[in-house]
C-alpha beads as a LAMMPS data file, in Angstrom:
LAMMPS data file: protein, C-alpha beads

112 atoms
111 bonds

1 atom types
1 bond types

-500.0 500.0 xlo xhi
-500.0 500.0 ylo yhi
-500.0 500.0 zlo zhi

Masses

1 110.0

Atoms # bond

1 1 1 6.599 -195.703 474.215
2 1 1 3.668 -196.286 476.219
3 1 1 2.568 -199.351 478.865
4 1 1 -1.280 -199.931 479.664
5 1 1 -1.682 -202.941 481.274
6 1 1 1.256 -204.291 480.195
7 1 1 0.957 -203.629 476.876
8 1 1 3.830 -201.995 475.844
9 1 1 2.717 -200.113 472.359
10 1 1 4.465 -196.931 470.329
11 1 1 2.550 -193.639 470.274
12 1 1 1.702 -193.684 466.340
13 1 1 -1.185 -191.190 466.667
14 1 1 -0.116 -187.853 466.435
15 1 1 1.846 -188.615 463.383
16 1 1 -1.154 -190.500 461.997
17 1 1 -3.314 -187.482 462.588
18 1 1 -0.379 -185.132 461.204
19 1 1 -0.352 -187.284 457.903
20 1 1 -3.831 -187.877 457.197
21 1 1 -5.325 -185.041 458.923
22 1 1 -8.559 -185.980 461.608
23 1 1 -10.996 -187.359 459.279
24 1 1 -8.572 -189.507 457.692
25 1 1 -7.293 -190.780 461.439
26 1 1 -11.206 -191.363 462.550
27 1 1 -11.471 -193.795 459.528
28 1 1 -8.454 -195.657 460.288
29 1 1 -9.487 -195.868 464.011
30 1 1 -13.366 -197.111 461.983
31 1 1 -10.910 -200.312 460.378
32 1 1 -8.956 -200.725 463.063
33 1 1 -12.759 -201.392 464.656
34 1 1 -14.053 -203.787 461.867
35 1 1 -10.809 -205.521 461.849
36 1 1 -11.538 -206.884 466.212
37 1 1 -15.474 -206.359 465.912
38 1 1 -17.540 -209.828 466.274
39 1 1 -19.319 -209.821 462.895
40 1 1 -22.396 -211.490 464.520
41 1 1 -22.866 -208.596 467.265
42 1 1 -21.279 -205.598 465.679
43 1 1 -18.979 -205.403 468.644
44 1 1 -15.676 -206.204 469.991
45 1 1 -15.819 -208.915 472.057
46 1 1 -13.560 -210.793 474.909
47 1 1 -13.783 -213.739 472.207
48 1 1 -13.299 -211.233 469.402
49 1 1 -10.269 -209.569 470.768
50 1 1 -8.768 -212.401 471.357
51 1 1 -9.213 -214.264 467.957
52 1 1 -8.488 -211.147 466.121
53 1 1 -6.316 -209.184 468.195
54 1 1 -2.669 -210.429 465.912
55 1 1 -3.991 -208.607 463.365
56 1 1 -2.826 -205.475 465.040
57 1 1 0.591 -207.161 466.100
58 1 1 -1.388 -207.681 469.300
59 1 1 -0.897 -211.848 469.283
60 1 1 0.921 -211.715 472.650
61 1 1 -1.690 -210.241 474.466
62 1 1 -2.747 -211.977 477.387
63 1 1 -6.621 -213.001 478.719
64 1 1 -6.215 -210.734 481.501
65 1 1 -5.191 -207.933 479.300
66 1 1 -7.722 -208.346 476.535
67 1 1 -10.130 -208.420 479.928
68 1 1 -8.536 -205.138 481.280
69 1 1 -8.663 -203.383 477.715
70 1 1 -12.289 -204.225 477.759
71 1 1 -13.169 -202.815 481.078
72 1 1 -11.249 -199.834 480.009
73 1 1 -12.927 -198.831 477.093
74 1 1 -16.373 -199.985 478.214
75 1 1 -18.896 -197.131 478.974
76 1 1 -22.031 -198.541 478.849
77 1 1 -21.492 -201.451 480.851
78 1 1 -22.268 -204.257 478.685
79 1 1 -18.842 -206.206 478.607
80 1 1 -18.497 -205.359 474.648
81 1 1 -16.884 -202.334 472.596
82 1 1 -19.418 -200.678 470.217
83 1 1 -17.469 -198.449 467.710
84 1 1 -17.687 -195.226 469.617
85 1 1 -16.039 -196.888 473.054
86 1 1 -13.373 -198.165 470.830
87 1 1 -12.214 -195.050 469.565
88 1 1 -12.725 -193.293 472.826
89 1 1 -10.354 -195.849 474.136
90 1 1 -7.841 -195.435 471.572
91 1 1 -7.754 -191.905 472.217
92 1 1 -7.604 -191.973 475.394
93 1 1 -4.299 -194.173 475.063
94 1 1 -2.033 -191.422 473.033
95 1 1 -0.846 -189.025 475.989
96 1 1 -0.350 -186.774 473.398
97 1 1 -3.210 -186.510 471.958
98 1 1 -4.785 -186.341 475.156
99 1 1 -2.954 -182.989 476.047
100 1 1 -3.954 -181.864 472.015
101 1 1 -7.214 -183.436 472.523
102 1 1 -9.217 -179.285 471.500
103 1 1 -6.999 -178.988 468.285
104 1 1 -8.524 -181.520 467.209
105 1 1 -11.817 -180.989 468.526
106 1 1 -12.102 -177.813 466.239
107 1 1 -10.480 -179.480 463.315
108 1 1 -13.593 -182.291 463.254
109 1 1 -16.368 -179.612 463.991
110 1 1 -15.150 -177.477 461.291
111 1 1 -14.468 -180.209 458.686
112 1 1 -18.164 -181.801 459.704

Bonds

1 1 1 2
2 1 2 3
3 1 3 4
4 1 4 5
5 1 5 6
6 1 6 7
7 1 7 8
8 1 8 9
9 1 9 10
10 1 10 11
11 1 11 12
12 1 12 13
13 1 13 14
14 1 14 15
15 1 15 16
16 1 16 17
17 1 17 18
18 1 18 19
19 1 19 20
20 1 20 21
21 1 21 22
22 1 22 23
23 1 23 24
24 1 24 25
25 1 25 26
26 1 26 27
27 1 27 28
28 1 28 29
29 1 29 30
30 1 30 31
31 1 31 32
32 1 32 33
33 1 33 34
34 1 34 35
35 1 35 36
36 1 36 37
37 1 37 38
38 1 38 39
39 1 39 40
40 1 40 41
41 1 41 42
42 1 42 43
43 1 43 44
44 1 44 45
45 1 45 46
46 1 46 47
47 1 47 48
48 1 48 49
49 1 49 50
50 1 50 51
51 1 51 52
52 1 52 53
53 1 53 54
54 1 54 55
55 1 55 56
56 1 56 57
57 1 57 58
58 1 58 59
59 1 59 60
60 1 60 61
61 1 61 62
62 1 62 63
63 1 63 64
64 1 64 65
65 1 65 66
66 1 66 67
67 1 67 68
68 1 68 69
69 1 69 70
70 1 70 71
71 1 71 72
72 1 72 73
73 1 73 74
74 1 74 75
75 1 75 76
76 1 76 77
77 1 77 78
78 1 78 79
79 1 79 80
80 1 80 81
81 1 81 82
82 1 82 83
83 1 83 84
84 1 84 85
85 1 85 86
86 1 86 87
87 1 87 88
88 1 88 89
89 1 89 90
90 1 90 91
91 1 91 92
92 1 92 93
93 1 93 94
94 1 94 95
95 1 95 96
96 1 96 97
97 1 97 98
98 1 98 99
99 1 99 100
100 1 100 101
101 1 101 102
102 1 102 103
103 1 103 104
104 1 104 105
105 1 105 106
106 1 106 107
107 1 107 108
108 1 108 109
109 1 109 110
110 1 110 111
111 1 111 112
């Protein structure tokens, strides 16, 4: 088990990626997107998170977090998650696949 922020989540990843292999994992990281993203902007917003964020078992999650998570994951600067940020984030999250992170570099490049 894991803590970010106070968010106390289970490291689900690596067996995600060991069941459906790295494409399938990329397109459940794609809905895990679409189920936070703001419709209107076609990002994950403060608002967003928060209104949508139970859907991942997430309810619990304060404004501070949700603020933190966003900051986090936020590379271009513009207080939102586009698609790519999100799964960078999410990533970055699993130690484990952090420290696997090249296995599965070569696995996407070769199945692309």
């Amino acid at each position: 088990m894991a803590s970010q922020n106070g968010v106390v989540f289970e490291d689900f990843f690596p067996a995600m990626i060991e069941k459906l292999g790295a494409e399938g994992f990329m397109k459940e990281l794609c809905n895990g997107f679409q189920l936070l993203v703001d419709e209107d902007k076609g990002v994950i917003t403060f608002e967003s998170l928060k209104r949508n964020s139970a859907l991942l078992g997430l309810q619990d999650m304060s404004d501070e977090e949700a603020i933190c998570m966003l900051r986090e994951g936020d590379l271009d600067g513009d207080g939102a998650l586009n698609e790519m940020e999100f799964c960078t984030l999410m990533l970055r999250l699993s130690p484990e696949l952090m420290n696997s992170s090249t296995k599965l570099l070569v696995e996407a490049i070769v199945n692309f």
